[in-house]
matplotlib code that plots the C-alpha trace (Angstrom):
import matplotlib.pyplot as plt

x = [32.1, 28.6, 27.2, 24.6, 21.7, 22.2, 19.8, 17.4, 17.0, 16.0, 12.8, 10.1, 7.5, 4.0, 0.3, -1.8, -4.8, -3.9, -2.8, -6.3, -8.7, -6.8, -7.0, -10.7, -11.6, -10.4, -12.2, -9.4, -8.3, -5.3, -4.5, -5.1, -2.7, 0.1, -0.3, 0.0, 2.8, 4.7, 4.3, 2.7, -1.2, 0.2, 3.1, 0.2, -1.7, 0.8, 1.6, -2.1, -2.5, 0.9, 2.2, 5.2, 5.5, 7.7, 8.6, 11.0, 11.6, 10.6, 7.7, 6.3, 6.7, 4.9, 2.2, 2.1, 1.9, -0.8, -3.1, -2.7, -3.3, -3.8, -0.3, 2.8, 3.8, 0.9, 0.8, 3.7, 3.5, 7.0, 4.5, 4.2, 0.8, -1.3, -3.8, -6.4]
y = [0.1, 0.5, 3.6, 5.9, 7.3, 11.2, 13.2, 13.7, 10.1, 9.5, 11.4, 10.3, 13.1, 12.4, 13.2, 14.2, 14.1, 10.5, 9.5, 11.2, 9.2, 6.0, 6.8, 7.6, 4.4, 2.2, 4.0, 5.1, 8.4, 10.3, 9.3, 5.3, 5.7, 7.8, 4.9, 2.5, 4.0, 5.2, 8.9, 11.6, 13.0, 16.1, 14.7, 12.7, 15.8, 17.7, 15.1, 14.9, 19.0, 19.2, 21.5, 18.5, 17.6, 14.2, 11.9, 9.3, 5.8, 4.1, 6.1, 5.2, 1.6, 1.9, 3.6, 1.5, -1.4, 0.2, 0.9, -2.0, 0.7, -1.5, -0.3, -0.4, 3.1, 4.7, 8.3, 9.0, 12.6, 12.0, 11.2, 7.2, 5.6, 6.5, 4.1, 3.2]
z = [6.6, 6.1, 5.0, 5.8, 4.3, 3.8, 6.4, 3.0, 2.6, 6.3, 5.8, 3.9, 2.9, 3.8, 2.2, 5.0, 3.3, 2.7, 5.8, 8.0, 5.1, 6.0, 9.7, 9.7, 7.1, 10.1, 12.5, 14.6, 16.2, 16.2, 19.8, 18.7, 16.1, 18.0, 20.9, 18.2, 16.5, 18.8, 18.9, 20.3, 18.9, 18.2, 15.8, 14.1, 13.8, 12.4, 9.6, 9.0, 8.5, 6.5, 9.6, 9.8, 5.9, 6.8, 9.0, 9.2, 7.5, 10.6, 11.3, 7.9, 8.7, 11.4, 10.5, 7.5, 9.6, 12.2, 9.5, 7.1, 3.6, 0.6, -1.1, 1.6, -0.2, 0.8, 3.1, 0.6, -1.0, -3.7, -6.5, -5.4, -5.2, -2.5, -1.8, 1.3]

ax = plt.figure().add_subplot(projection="3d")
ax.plot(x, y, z, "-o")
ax.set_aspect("equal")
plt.show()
């Protein structure tokens, strides 16, 4: 039987501040990076301004993987390096 991560663990909290200086280093928009990702612009928006503090695992991979920061753990906000 497998198990499951607790609802607490699915969620990854996010540094907004982080995650708009990436975005705008690459030159993209919010509505390039929701397209990208998988989302909508105002869910990127909202992680951005803090309004939506986390989001999940798999939305971290992807917008790890969208944006290509330096340090996979960036965009976190649970004291890990943050890096462009």
């Amino acid at each position: 039987m497998s198990q499951r991560k607790s609802r607490a663990e699915a969620f990854i909290k996010i540094n907004g501040d982080a995650l708009r200086e990436v975005r705008l280093d690459r030159g993209l928009s919010t509505v390039q990076v929701a397209a990208r990702v998988g989302v909508g612009k105002a869910y990127i928006s909202k992680l951005e301004r803090g309004i939506s503090p986390r989001c999940s695992a798999q939305v971290h991979a992807a917008l790890v993987r969208v944006l290509q920061p330096a340090d996979r753990r960036a965009f976190r906000a649970d004291g890990q390096k943050v890096a462009a």
